[in-house]
Each structure stands twice: as C-alpha cells, then as structure tokens.
C-alpha positions in Angstrom: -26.0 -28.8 77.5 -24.8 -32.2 76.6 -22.0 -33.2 74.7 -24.8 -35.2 72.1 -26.3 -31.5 71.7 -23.8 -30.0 71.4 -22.7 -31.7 68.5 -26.0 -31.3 66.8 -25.5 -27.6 66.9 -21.9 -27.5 65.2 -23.3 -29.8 61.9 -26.5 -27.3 61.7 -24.1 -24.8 61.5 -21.8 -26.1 59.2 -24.2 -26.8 56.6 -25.4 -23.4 56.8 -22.2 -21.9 56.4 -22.0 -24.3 53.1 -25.2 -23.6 51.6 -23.8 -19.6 51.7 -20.9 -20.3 49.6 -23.1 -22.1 46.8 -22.6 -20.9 43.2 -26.0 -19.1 42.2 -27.5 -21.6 39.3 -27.5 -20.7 35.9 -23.8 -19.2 35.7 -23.1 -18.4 31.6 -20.8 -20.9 30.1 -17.5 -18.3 28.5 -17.5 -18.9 24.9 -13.7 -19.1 24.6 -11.1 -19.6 26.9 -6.9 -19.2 26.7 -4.9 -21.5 28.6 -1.1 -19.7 29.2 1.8 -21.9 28.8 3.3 -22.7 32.2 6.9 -23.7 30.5 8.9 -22.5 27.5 7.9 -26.1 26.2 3.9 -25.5 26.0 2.0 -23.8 23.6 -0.7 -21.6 24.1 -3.6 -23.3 23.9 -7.2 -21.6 23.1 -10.4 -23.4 23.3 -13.3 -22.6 21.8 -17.6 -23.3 22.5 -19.0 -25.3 19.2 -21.1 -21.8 18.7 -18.2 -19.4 19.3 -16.4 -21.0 16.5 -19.4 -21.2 14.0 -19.6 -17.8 14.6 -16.3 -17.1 14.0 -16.3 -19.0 10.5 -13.3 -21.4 11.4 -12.4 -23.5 8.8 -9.7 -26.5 8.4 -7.1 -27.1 5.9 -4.3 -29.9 5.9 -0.6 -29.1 4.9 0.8 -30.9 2.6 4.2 -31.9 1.5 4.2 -31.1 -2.4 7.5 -31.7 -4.4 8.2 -27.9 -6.0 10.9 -26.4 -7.8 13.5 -24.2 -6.2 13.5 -20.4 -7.3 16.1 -18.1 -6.7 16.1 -14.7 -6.9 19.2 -13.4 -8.9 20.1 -9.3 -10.6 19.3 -8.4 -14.0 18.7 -5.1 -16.0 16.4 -4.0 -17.8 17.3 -3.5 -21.9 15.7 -2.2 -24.7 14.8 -5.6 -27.1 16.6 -6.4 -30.1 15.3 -4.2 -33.2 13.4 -2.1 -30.3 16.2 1.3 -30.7 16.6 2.5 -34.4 18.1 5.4 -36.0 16.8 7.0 -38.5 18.8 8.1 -41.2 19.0 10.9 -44.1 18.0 9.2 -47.2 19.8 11.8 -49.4 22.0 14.8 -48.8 19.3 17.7 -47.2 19.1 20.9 -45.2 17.4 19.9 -41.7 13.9 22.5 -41.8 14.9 25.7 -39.8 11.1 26.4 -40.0 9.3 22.9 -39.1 9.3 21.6 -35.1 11.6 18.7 -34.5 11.9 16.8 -31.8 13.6 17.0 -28.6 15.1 14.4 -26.4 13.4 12.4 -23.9 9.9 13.3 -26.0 7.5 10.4 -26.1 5.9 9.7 -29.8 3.8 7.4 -31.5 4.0 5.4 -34.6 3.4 7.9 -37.7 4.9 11.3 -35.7 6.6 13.8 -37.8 9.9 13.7 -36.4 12.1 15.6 -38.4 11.3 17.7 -42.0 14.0 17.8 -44.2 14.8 19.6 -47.6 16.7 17.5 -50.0 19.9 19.4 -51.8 19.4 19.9 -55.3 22.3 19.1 -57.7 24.1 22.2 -59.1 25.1 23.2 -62.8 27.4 25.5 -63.6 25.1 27.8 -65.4 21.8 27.1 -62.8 21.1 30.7 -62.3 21.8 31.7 -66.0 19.1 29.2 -67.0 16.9 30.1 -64.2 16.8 34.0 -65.5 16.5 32.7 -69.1 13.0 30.5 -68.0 11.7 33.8 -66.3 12.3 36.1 -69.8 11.1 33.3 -71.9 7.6 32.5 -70.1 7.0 36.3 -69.7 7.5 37.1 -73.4 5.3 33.8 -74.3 2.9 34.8 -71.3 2.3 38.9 -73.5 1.9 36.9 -76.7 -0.7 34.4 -75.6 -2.2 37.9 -73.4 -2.1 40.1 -77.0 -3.4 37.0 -78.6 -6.0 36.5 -76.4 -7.4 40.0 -76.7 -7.7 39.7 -80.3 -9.5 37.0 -80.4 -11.9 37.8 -77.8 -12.8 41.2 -79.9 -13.2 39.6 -83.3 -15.6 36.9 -81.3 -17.4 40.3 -80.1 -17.7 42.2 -82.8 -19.1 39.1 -84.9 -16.5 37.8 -87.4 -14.8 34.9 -84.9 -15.5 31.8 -84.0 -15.6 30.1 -80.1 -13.2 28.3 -80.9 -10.5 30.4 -81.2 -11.4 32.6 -78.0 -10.9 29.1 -76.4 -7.4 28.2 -77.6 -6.0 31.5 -77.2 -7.4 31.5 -73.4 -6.1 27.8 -73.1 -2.5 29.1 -74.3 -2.4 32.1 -72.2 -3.9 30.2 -69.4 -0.5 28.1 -70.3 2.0 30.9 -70.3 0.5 32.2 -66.8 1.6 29.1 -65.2 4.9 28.7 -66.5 5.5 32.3 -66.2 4.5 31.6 -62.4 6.9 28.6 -62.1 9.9 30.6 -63.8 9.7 33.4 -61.1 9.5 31.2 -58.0 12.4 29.3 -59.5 14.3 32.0 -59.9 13.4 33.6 -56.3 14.3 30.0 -54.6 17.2 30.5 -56.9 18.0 33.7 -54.8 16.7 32.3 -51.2 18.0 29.2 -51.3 20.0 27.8 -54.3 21.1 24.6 -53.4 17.3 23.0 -51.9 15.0 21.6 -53.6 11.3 22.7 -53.8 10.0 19.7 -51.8 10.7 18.6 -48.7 10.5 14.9 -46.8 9.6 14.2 -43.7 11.0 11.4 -41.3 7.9 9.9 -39.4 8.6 7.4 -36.1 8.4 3.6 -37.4 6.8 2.8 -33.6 6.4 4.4 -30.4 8.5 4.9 -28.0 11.3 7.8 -26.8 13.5 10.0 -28.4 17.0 8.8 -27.1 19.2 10.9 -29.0 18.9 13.8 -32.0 22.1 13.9 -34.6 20.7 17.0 -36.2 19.6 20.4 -35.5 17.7 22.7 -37.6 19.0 24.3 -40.9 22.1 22.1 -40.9 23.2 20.5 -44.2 23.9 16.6 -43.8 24.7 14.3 -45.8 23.3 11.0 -46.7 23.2 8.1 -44.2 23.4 10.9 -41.0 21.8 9.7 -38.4 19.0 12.5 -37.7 17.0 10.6 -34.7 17.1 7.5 -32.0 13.7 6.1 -31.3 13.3 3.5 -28.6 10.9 1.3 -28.0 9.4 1.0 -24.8 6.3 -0.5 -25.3 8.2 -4.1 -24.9 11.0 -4.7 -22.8 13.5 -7.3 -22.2 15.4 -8.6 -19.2 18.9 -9.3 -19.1 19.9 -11.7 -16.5 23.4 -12.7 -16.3 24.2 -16.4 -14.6 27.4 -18.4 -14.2 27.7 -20.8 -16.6 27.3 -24.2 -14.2 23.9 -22.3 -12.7 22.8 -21.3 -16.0 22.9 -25.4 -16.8 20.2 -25.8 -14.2 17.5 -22.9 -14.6 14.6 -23.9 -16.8 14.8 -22.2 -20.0 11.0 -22.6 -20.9 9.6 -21.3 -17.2 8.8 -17.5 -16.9 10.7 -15.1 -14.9 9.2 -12.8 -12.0 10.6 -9.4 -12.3 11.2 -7.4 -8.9 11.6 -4.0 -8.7 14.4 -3.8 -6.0 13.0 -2.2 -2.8 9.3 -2.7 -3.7 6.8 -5.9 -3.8 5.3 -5.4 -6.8 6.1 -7.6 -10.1 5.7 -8.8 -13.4 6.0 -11.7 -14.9 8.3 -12.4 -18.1 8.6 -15.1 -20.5 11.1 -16.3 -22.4 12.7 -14.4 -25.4 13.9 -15.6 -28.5 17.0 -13.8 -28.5 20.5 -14.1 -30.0 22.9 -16.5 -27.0 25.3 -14.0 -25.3 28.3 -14.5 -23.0 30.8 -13.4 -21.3 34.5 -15.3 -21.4 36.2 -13.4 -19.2 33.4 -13.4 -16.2 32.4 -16.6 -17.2 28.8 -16.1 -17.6 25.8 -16.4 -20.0 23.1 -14.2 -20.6 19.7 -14.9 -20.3 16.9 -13.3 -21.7 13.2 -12.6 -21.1 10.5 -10.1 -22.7 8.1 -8.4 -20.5 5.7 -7.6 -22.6 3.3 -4.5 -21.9 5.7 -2.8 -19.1 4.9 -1.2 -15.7 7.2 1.0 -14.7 10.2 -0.3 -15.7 12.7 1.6 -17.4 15.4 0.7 -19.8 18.7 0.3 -18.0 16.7 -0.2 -14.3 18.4 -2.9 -12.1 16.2 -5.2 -11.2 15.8 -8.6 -9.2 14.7 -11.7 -11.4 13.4 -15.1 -9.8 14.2 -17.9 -11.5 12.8 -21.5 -12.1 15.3 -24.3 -11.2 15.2 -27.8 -12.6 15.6 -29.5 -9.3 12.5 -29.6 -7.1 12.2 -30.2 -3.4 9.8 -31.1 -0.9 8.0 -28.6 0.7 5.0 -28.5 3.3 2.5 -26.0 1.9 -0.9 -24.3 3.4 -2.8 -22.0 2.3 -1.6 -18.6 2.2 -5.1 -17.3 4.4 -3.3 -19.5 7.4 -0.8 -17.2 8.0 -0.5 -14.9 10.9 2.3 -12.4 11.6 3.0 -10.5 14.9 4.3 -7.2 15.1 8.4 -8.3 14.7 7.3 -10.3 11.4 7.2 -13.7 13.0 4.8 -16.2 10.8 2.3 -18.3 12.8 -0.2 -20.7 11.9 -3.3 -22.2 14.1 -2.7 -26.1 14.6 -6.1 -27.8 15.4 -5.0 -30.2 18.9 -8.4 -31.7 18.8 -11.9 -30.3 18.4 -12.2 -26.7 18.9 -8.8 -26.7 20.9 -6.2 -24.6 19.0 -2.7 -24.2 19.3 -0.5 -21.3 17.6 2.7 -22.1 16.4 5.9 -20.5 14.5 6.8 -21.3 10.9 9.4 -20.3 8.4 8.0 -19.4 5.0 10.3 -20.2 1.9 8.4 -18.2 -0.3 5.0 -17.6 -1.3 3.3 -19.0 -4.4 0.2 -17.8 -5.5 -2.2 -18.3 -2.9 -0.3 -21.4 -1.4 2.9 -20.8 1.4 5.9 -23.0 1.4 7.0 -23.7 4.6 11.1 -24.7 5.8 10.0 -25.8 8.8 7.2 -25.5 11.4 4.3 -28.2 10.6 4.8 -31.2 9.9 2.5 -33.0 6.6 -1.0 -33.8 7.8 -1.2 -31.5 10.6 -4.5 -29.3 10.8 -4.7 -25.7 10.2 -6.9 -23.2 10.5 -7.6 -21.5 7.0 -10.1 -19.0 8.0 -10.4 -17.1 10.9 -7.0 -16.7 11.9 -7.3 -12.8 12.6 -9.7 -14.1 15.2 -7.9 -16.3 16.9 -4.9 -14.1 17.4 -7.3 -11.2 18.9 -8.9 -13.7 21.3 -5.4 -14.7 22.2 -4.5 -11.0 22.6 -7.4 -10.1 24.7 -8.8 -8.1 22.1 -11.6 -10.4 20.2 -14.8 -11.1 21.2 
C-alpha cells in the first residue's frame, strides 16, 4: 500500500472513533445545579432553571437599613398592683361561725363569695338573764289570757249572742301573745347557748377575685373589731417591677410598653405602662419602674421575670424579613443573597433581635442586597442534597 493510502485509512478511522463518543441528542437540561466553594473565600453558589424556581415560589426582598431603637432586656418581678391585696376586717367585735365554711388559703374566689360568717357580740347588762326569764313569764301569762279570751269569744259567737268582731280581736291578740311568747323562749334559750352573740349574723363577701393569701381567724374565735379575718389578692391584673440604675432609668422610654419574659421559655406578654406611685432605692441607687399586664398568662405574683425595655437612642440596623432566615443544625442564621438572576448564594448573619415579622441584623448583608423571602427551606434542601 502506499504511503497516500495509507493515510486515507487512519482519517476514516479517526472519524469513526469520533462519531462513537457523540453525546446522544436530546440530553435533559438539570433543573438546579450547586457549585462547591473551591476556597474558604467562596460561597456556595446554587443556580437555578427559570421553571425550577417558579416552581419553587422564590420570591425577592431588599434589606434595608432602618434607624430602630435599642432594647434591652433587664430582671423584674412580678407584684401584685397597688389596691390589688386587701384585708378584710371585722366591722364589730364577733364570734367567727363554728358552723358556716370559711375559706382556706391558696382558694381561688370570685367577686361576691362568702368568705367568712360571723356573729356579732351582743352588749351585756348586768341583769340580761333576769330580764330574759322575766319576757318568757310575761308573754306566757299574756299568751293564756289572749287563749282563755279567745275561747270565749269564739263560743258566745257560736251559740248566737256575739258579734265577728270580737272573735277577730281576741284571735288578733292571741295571735299577738303567740309570737312574743315565741320570741321570749328563743331569747332566753340563746340566753343559755350562747349569751354573749347576737341573733344575726354578717357575712364578709370577696370585693374581687382573686386568692386567698392569708386567714387571721379560725372558726368560733371571738375577735375584736378592726381583726383582720381574710387577705384577698388580685390576680386578674398584674404589675411588673423593674428595677434600673438611675443614669439607665434616664434613658428608657417611659411611654413604650414592656415585653415580659418568662425566664427559660419564649413565650411573652406585652405590658404597658402603669400609673403608679415613683419608688426608689437610695442605698442601691435605683428606681423602680412599673408596668401592668393586664389579663395575665401564667405569671404569678412574686415570679422573676425578664423585661425588654424601649431605649431613647435608636441605631441603624439592616432588616429583612423574618421568612429569610435559615438556621443549620448549630443555630447558625443564613440568608439567600440573589448574585444575579436565578444564581443564589447563602450567607451567615447575626440577628440582634427579632421584631415582629422583620429581623435586625449586626452584621451580614449589607443595605440593598437581594434576599430571598420565600423559599428558603428549598434552597437549603437543594444545597443539602435533599430537595427536588
């Protein structure tokens, strides 16, 4: 063969060995694609198809730098309001009920309860329970008369020589003499049982609701007047007490409200101010403020608590929406920056605090950058090898 054949024959098969290796036509475009950072200094980028992010639902937001006020979170307690605990007094010397229910401590009541029955002392003359027998003798001789009386009448009336008239008064008078023949003897017998209480008792009803924080009384004991029987407190309302040095306490807003923590748990409450009476402390140098819950949850009096606190001096803050942010499993915050279209980046950010639906940010983005709002779980799973 010659050599101009032999080169024929190599290019032939060369271009068959080509047209082997060809990618078959058609191949499927992937929808998303992750490109891993090669140095500490890149980001992870992931790239997305036009469709795979409408399906997605990716949507845009812009941070912001917004000028907020600084909150703190400081400790305050939780006190029962001014007028909120009273005690209830004996309005005049009395005999606590041995017989009536009274009330324990720690027993929840409502405005009207019966608290505490009580038997007021009756005053005492020397010759009560001479005066007492005398009343009984007197109404039973009056009550035979008026009984005799009555007889006779009512048999002239029968046997026709009376008038209904006099049947009527003589039944009206021993009618009379019954009752205060009654009254003499259960005087007399109370006389006995019990002479220094009175026939009629009063009972000490709750002004509010609330708890029974202390009892001064216990049944059949004779007090006097002014003893404290029972402590109601009101727990309906509560305040907060929040104790501040008095250079800080210059700089909190007095007419913002308060959110209430319970410490070790997320959930709270806000509280507004309180009109209460100015209290301090000389010798820790501090001044007390005060706000009202209002309708408590689960706060009890005397609970320590953590209290965040409006400041007067605002500072700049870059804020996104709350929905942006993404957490891994050490509590790291991440957002998705947008790089260009459909090319996202993620990238770490420290949160000052959350407000509402909006997250402050210390540091991280920079105002104007693009985030991703929605469909940030997605993103992280596609990252992850684990969306779709």
């Amino acid at each position: 063969m010659s050599t101009r054949g032999l080169a024929v024959v190599i290019v032939l098969a060369g271009v068959v060995q080509g047209c082997g290796r060809a990618s078959p036509a058609g191949k499927a475009t992937l929808p998303a694609s992750v490109e891993k950072k090669i140095t500490d200094g890149d980001l992870i980028k992931v790239t997305l198809t036009p469709e795979a992010e409408a399906r997605l639902g990716v949507t845009m937001s812009t941070a912001e730098e917004k000028s907020v006020p600084r909150r703190r979170k400081v400790g305050g307690e939780i006190i029962v309001p001014s007028g909120g605990a009273l005690l209830l007094a004996a309005p005049v010397a009395a005999t606590v009920s041995a017989s009536a229910t009274m009330t324990k401590t720690g027993t929840a009541v409502k405005r009207g309860d019966t608290l505490v029955t009580i038997i007021p002392l009756a005053p005492v003359d020397r010759d009560l329970r001479g005066q007492a027998d005398r009343s009984a003798v007197t109404a039973d001789a009056r009550f035979t008369a008026t009984k005799s009386k009555l007889e006779r009448a009512e048999k002239v009336f029968a046997d026709g020589a009376g008038t209904p008239r006099a049947v009527e008064e003589a039944r009206t008078e021993h009618d009379i003499a019954k009752a205060d023949l009654d009254a003499a003897r259960q005087r007399a017998s109370s006389m006995i049982r019990s002479p220094l209480g009175a026939d009629v008792t009063v009972l000490i009803r709750a002004p509010h609701d609330g708890v029974v924080r202390q009892v001064g009384a216990s049944p059949g004991q004779s007090v006097a007047a002014g003893t404290m029987l029972v402590e109601v407190v009101g727990t309906s309302a509560l305040w907060v007490r929040v104790p501040l040095f008095v250079a800080e306490a210059r700089r909190v807003r007095l007419d913002a409200a308060a959110t209430v923590f319970p410490y070790g748990g997320e959930d709270h409450q806000e509280a507004l101010p309180a009109h209460a009476p100015p209290v301090a402390d000389a010798v820790a140098a501090t001044v007390d403020l005060t706000y009202e819950l209002g309708v408590t949850q689960g706060f009890r009096p005397g609970e320590r608590v953590e209290v965040e606190l409006t400041y007067q001096d605002a500072a700049p803050k870059v804020v996104v929406p709350a929905s942006a942010i993404v957490r891994d499993a050490e509590g790291g915050a991440w957002v998705y920056e947008s790089l260009s279209l459909h090319v996202f980046a993620r990238r770490r950010v420290d949160i000052a605090r959350m407000q509402g639906d909006d997250a402050l940010l210390a540091h991280g983005v920079k105002p104007g950058t693009r985030v991703v709002r929605t469909g940030v779980a997605e993103l992280w799973g596609i990252e992850l090898g684990a969306g779709k």
